[in-house]
Structure formats: C-alpha cells, structure tokens
C-alpha positions in Angstrom: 65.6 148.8 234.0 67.0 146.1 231.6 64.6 147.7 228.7 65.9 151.3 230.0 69.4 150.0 229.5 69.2 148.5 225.7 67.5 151.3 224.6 70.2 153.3 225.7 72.6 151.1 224.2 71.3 149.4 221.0 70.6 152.4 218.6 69.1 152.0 215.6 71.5 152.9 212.2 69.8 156.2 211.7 70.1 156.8 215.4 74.1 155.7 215.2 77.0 158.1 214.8 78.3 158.0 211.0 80.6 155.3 211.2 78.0 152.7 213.4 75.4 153.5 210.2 77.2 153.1 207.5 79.1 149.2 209.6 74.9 148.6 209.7 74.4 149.3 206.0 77.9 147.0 205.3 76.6 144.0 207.8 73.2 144.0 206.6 74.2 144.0 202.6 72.6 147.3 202.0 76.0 149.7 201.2 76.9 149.3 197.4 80.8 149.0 196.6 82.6 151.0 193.9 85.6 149.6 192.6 87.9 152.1 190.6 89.8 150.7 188.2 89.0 147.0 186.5 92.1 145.5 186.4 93.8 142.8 187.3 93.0 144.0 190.9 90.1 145.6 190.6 88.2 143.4 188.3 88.2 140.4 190.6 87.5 142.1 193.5 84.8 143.4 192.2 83.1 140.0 191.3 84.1 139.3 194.9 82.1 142.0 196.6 79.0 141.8 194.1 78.2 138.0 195.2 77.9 139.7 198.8 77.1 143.5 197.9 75.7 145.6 194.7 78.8 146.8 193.3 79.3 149.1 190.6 82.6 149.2 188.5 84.5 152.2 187.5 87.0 152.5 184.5 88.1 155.2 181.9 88.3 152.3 179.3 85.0 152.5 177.6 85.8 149.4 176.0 86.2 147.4 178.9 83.0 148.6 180.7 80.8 147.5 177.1 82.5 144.1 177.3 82.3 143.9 181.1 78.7 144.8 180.5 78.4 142.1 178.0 79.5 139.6 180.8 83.1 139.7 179.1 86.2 139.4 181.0 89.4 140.1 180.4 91.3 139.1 183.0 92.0 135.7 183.1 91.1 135.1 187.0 87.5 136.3 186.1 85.3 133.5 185.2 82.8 134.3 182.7 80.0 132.5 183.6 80.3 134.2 186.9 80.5 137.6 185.8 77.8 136.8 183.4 75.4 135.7 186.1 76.3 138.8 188.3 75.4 141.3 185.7 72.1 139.6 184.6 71.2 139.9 188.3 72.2 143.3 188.3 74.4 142.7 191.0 77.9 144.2 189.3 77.3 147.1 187.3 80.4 148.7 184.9 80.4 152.4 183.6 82.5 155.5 182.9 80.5 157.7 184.1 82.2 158.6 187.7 79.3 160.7 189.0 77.8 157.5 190.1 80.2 157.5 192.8 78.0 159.1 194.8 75.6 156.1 194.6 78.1 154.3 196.6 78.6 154.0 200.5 82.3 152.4 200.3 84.8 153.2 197.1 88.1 151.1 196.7 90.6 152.2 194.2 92.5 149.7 192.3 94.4 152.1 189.7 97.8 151.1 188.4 101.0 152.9 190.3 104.3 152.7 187.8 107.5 154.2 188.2 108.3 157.5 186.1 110.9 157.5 183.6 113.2 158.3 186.6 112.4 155.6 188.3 110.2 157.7 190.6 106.9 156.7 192.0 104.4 158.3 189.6 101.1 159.1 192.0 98.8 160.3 189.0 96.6 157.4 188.4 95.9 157.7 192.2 95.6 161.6 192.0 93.3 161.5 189.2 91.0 159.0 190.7 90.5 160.2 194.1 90.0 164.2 192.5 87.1 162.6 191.0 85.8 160.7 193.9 86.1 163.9 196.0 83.9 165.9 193.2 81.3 163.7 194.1 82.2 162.8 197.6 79.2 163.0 200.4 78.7 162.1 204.2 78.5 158.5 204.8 81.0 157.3 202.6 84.2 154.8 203.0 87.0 155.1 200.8 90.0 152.5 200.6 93.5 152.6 199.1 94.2 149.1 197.1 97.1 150.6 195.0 100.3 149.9 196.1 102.2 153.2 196.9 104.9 154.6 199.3 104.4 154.8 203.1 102.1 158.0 203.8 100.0 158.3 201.0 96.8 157.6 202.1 97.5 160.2 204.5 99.7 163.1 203.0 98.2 162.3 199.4 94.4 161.5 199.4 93.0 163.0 203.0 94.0 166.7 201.8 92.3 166.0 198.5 89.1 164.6 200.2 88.9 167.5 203.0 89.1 170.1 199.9 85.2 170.2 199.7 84.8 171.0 203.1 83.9 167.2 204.5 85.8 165.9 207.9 87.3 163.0 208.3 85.3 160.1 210.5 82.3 162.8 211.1 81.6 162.8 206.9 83.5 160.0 205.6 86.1 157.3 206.2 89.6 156.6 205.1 91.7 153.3 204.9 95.0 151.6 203.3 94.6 148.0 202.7 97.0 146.2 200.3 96.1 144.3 197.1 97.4 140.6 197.6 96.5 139.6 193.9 98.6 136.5 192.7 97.7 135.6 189.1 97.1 132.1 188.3 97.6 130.8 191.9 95.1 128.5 192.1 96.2 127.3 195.3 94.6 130.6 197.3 91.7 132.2 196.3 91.0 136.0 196.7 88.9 135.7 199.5 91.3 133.1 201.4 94.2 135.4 201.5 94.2 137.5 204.5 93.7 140.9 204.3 95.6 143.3 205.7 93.7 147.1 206.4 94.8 150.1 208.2 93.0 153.3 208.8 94.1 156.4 208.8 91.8 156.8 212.3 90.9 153.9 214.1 87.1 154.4 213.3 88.3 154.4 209.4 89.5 151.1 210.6 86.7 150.1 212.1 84.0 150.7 208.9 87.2 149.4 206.3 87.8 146.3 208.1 83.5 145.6 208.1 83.7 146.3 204.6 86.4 143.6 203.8 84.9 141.0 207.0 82.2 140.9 204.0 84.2 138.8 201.2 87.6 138.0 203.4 88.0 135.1 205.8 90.9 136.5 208.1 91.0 140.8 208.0 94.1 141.2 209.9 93.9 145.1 211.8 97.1 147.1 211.8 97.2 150.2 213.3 97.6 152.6 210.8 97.4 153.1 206.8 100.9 153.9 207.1 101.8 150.7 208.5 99.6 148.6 206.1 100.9 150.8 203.2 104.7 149.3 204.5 103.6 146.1 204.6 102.8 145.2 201.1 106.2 147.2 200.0 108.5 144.5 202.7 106.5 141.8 201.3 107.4 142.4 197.7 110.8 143.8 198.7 111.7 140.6 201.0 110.7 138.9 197.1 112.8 141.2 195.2 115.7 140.7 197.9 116.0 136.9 197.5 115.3 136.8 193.7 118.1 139.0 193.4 120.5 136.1 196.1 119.5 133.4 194.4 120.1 135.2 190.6 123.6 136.2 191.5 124.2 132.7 193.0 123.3 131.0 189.7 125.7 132.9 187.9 128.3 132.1 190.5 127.0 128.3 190.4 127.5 128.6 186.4 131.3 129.9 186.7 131.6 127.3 189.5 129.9 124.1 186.9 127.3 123.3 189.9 123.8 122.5 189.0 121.8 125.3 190.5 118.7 123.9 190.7 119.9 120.9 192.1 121.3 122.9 194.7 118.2 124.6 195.7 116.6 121.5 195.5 118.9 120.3 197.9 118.8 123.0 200.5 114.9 122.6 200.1 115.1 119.5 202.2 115.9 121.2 205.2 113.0 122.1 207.6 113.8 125.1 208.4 115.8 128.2 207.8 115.7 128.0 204.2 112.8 129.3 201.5 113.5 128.4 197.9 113.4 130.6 195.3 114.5 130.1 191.6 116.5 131.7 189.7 115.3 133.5 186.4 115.8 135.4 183.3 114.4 138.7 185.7 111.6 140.0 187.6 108.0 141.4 186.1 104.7 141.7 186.4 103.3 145.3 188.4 104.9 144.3 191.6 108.1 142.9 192.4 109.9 145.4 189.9 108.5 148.4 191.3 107.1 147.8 194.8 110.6 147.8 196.6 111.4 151.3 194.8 109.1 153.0 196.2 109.8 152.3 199.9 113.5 153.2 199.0 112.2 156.3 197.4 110.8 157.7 200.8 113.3 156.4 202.7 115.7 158.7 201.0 113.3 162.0 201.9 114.2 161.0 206.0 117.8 160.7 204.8 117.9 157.0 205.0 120.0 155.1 202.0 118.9 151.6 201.4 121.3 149.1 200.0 119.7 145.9 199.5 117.0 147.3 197.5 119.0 149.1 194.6 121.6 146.2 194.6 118.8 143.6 194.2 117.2 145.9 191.3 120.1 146.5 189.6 120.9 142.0 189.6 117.4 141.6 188.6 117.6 144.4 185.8 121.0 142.8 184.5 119.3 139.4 184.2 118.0 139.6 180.5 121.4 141.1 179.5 122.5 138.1 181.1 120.4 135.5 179.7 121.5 137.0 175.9 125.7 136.4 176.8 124.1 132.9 177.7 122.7 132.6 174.3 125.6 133.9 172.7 128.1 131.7 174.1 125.9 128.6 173.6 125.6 129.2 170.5 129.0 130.3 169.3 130.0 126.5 171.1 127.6 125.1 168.5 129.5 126.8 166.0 127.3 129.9 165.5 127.2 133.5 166.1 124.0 135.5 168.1 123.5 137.9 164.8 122.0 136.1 162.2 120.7 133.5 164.5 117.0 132.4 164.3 116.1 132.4 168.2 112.6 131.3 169.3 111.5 132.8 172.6 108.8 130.5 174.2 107.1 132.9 176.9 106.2 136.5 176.7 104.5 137.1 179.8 105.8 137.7 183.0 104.8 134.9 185.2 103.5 131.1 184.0 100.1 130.8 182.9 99.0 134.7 182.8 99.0 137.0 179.9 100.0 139.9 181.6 103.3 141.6 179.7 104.1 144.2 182.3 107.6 144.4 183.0 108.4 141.4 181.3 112.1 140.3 181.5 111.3 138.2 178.3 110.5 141.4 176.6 113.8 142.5 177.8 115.3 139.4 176.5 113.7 139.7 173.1 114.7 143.5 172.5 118.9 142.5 173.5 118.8 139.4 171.0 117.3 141.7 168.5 120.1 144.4 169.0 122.3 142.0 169.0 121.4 141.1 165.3 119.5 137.2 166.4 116.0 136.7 164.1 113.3 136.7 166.9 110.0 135.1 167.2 108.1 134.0 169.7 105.5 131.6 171.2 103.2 132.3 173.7 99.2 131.4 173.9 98.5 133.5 176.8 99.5 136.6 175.1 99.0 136.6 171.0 100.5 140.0 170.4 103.3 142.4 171.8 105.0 145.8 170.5 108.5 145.2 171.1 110.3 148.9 170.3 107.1 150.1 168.5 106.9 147.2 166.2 103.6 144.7 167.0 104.8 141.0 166.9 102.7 138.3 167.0 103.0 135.0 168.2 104.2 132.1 166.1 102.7 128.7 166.3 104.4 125.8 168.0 105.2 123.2 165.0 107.7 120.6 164.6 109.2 122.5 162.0 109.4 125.7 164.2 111.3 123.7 166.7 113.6 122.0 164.5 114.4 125.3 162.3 115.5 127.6 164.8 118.7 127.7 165.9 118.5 128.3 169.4 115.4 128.3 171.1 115.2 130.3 174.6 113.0 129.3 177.5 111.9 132.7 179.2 108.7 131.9 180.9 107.1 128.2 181.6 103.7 128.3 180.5 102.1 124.9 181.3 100.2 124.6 177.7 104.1 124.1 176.2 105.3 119.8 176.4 109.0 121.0 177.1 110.3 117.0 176.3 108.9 117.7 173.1 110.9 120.8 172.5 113.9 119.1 173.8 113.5 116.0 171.5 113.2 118.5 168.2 115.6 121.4 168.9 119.6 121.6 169.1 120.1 123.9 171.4 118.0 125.3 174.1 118.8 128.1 176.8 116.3 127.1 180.0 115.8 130.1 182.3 113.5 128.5 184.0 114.5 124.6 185.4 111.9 123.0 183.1 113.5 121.4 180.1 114.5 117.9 180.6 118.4 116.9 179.6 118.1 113.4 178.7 116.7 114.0 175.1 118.4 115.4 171.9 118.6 118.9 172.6 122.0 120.2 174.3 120.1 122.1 177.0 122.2 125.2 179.0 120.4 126.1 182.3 120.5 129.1 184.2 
C-alpha cells in the first residue's frame, strides 16, 4: 500500500503537469535562463544565474555581446575574471540573435523603462522585448518582469501579448513580476543577499518564478500578485524620493536659518528610533529614484486619484541643480566675482559615488545651468571619462595642483572616493560642497549645502 501510495504521489517531471516539470528542470540545474537586456540589471544577474544555471544573454547592442563574449564587462559590478571563467566554461552565453529564446525554459527581462518627453512612462523597451519573446515563445516556458513599471503591467501589458500565439497561461507557460533591487557600488549587500521580492500573475506563475529565483537568492519573499510586487519597488523608490525631497527643502531652510545641516542630521542620527537619515544633495539620479515614483502617480491619476507628495518631492529634487548654481553664484560674487566668466570645476559627473553611470545626473544638470549662466566648465571624474552635455562631448580633466589652484570656484557634485577632498580644500579658494565631504579647517572658504 505504502508503494501504491508514492507512486501515486511522486511523479516523475515528464509525468508532472507543466509547472511541477519545468520547478524539476529549475531544482535539478537543467532549465537554461535568458536574461534580456545586459545592463546594469541584467548583466549581473546574468553572471548570478550562470554559476547555478546555463544562461544565455540577450542584447540589441552587438557591441556589448562581442565584448561580453570576450569576457569583457562593462558594468562595473561585473568582475572580469568571473565573467571570463563563465564564458570559457560555456556557462553564460551573449548574442543578438533573439530566436535563441526558445532554447530557454525561464526568460527575465531587464530592459530600461524611462519617462517620455512628457514625463509619461514610456513601455517600448518592454513592448519590444516581450513581442520578440512571444515570436518564439513555446510550452514550458517561465517569463519574469525585472523592469520597473507601473502597477498592472505584467498583467494588462505583457499576458495579452504572450496569449497572441494561441498559448494559455499556467497550462503553456508562466508569468511573474519580481523587482530589480540593483544598488551600484554597495558593497555592503551582494545581489544574491538582497531579498527578492516575486509575484505571479497566478499563483502557479508564482510558484515556478519563485523556484527560479530560490536558485541564486537567499530569502525570495512571495507576494500575492505581480501587481503587488510591481507596487512595491515604486513605494520603495518613492518613500526615497519623498525624504530626499524633506531633507533638500530643509537644507535650504537650514541655510536661510545659518544652521549646519549636516550637523543637524547628524544629530537626529543619534536617536534610536523614529528617525532615518538622509542627506541632502545637489538632486536625485541614476534610472530609479527620478522616475520610479512617476510612474505610480501616473496610474494613480487613470483611477482618479491625485497624488501630492510625489509631484511636490519631484519638483524639490528637480529645482536642486538650479539651486546649487544660485549657491555658486552668490559664493562667488562674496569672493568678489561674478558666475559668467568664472572657471568652475565640477568634481563628479555621475550620479551616485563610485559608479559611472550618467543617467539622470543632477551634476549634468548642474554643469548645463553654470554653462548658461556664462561660468567656463570642466570637469573631473574617473569613473566616467566622457559626457555630451547639450550635444557637445566633454571630457574629463585631470586632477593637478594647478587645476585646483586655477579655478575659481570648484563645485562638489558627486563624492567619488578616488578624489583626497583635504587636498582640494588646501589648494582651492572657494569650494561649493553638495555633498558633506569637504573638510573646513583648511584654506579653502568651503559653502555647504
């Protein structure tokens, strides 16, 4: 009777329904990943899955898949010597030829998700890559939402293009929502510590997503739909965008006021609870904190809902590189200089310390109002050489005494850790710190935000 029963019970994978094969396959390191898009989400997730499962990488960037397929990264994250190893064992694979799709049993797409000119979520990466997954689409396979998007997607936006051949949800493939949690740099979490977070659109989508994700993840926390973990990445980034936003408007209270910000926050730090710090800055950037909260606002408007937080705390963090050049002005005309004419150096390009990612960049922003404003800009950053700031390529200047000592102003828009800020401060006059890290005890007369 016992041998009746586990026959009964314990099917083999061929002898499984769809989703209890293809969990098998995922378990046993047999299903190969796709990852479409190598970015900086889909590149390192892709070197996460291949140490666990082949993996193929898709991308439209023929360049990026030869030097991927040289073992080549570029994304900083990436380490070389591990990619390197994963391709010569032929366990990460990178082409642009999308018909390989089919090869795979599970596809994740990691494509980018901006705002239109209108500040309207713009879908077509995500169209574009799903249309091609469904030309090739076939029973058995799991697909996943990465890209960050408005509540609804997975299921108003990519199920209808999937079902268009003819194929049924959870009896010929799957369908899931789980949120990128990238953090660039952060080398205090790696990917695969940072929970994960995956909804299906059906609870056996679920099921097969969160398997595929048990694979590389330590914690896969289960929510009960792709709606709900489409929502949760956007209050995550919008709870970010809302306190930026407090703690930008209080530093230019604090300034009109003559208190210390930072010593403030550094203050209110002590207490154990109640309080998260957050520091002020010359704005927000990067692929996330920008446009995240806009979206969520976006189809709260089509149910007749009107946030307020969200447009108030974009339109603070939008004014901050506007604000950061009246900053500059005024310390400078108090040195006995005006803004036009002025040789400013802008040390930091990219968004965040210690990536080179240019995205969004409020430096950017604060480079383009100096220059309208008549200052002589240069800049200095080692993470990203190059930038086109209103279609003219600049390139980045190096960091010499005489550099420091010539300009007449120098502006501290992101705190890259290769830069010895008591050095800048010992050589230049004047310095505008956005960011908290020059020291005041040297030469330089420093203004803080």
């Amino acid at each position: 009777m016992l041998q009746e029963r586990r026959n009964r019970t314990e099917r083999t994978p061929e002898a499984a329904g769809p989703s209890e094969a293809l969990i098998a396959r995922i378990r046993t390191h047999q299903a190969r990943v796709g990852i479409v898009g190598l970015g900086y989400v889909g590149l390192p997730l892709a070197v996460e899955f291949a140490a666990k499962l082949p993996t193929i990488g898709f991308d439209l960037n023929r360049s990026v898949v030869a030097s991927l397929s040289r073992g080549e990264t570029h994304i900083g994250d990436v380490d070389a010597a591990v990619l390197t190893r994963l391709v010569d064992e032929q366990r990460f694979t990178a082409t642009a030829d999308f018909a390989r799709l089919s090869e795979c049993d599970c596809v994740v797409i990691c494509v980018p998700t901006p705002l239109a000119a209108d500040k309207q979520p713009d879908l077509s990466y995500i169209i574009s890559a799903t249309q091609n997954i469904a030309r090739y689409l076939r029973p058995g396979q799991l697909v996943v939402l990465e890209s960050t998007t408005y509540p609804g997607t997975t299921d108003e936006v990519l199920l209808p293009l999937l079902k268009e051949g003819g194929l049924e949800l959870d009896r010929d493939f799957f369908l899931a929502f789980s949120p990128e949690r990238i953090d660039p740099a952060n080398a205090q979490f790696e990917l695969h510590e940072i929970p994960k977070v995956v909804g299906g659109v059906s609870a056996v989508s679920g099921d097969v997503a969160a398997a595929l994700y048990q694979q590389i993840f330590d914690c896969v926390h289960r929510v009960s739909s792709a709606r709900a973990a489409e929502t949760t990445k956007l209050l995550e980034n919008t709870f970010r965008s809302v306190n930026i936003a407090l703690v930008n408007e209080m530093a230019m209270l604090f300034e009109k006021l003559g208190i210390d910000t930072n010593e403030v926050i550094e203050a209110a730090s002590t207490k154990p609870f109640g309080f998260m710090a957050f520091s002020p800055g010359p704005g927000t950037g990067g692929h996330c904190i920008p446009i995240d909260p806009l979206y969520l606002s976006w189809k709260g408007a089509l149910h007749g809902f009107e946030s307020r937080f969200i447009p108030l705390a974009d339109e603070i963090n939008s004014g901050m590189p506007e604000h950061v050049t009246r900053m500059t002005a005024d310390a400078l005309k108090t040195a006995g200089k005006n803004l036009a004419g002025a040789r400013v150096l802008v040390l930091g390009a990219a968004y965040k310390r210690n990536v080179s990612d240019l995205r969004c960049s409020p430096s950017i922003a604060v480079m383009e109002r100096l220059r309208a404003a008549g200052a002589i800009v240069t800049y200095h950053d080692d993470f990203a050489p190059e930038l086109v700031l209103n279609g003219e390529t600049m390139r980045s200047v190096p960091l010499g005494d005489a550099m420091l000592q010539e300009a007449d102003c120098v502006v501290v828009a992101t705190a890259h850790g290769t830069v010895d800020y008591r050095h800048v401060a010992r050589l230049c006059d004047l310095v505008v710190d956005t960011r908290g890290v020059v020291p005041v005890d040297e030469h330089a007369t420093v203004v803080t935000l």
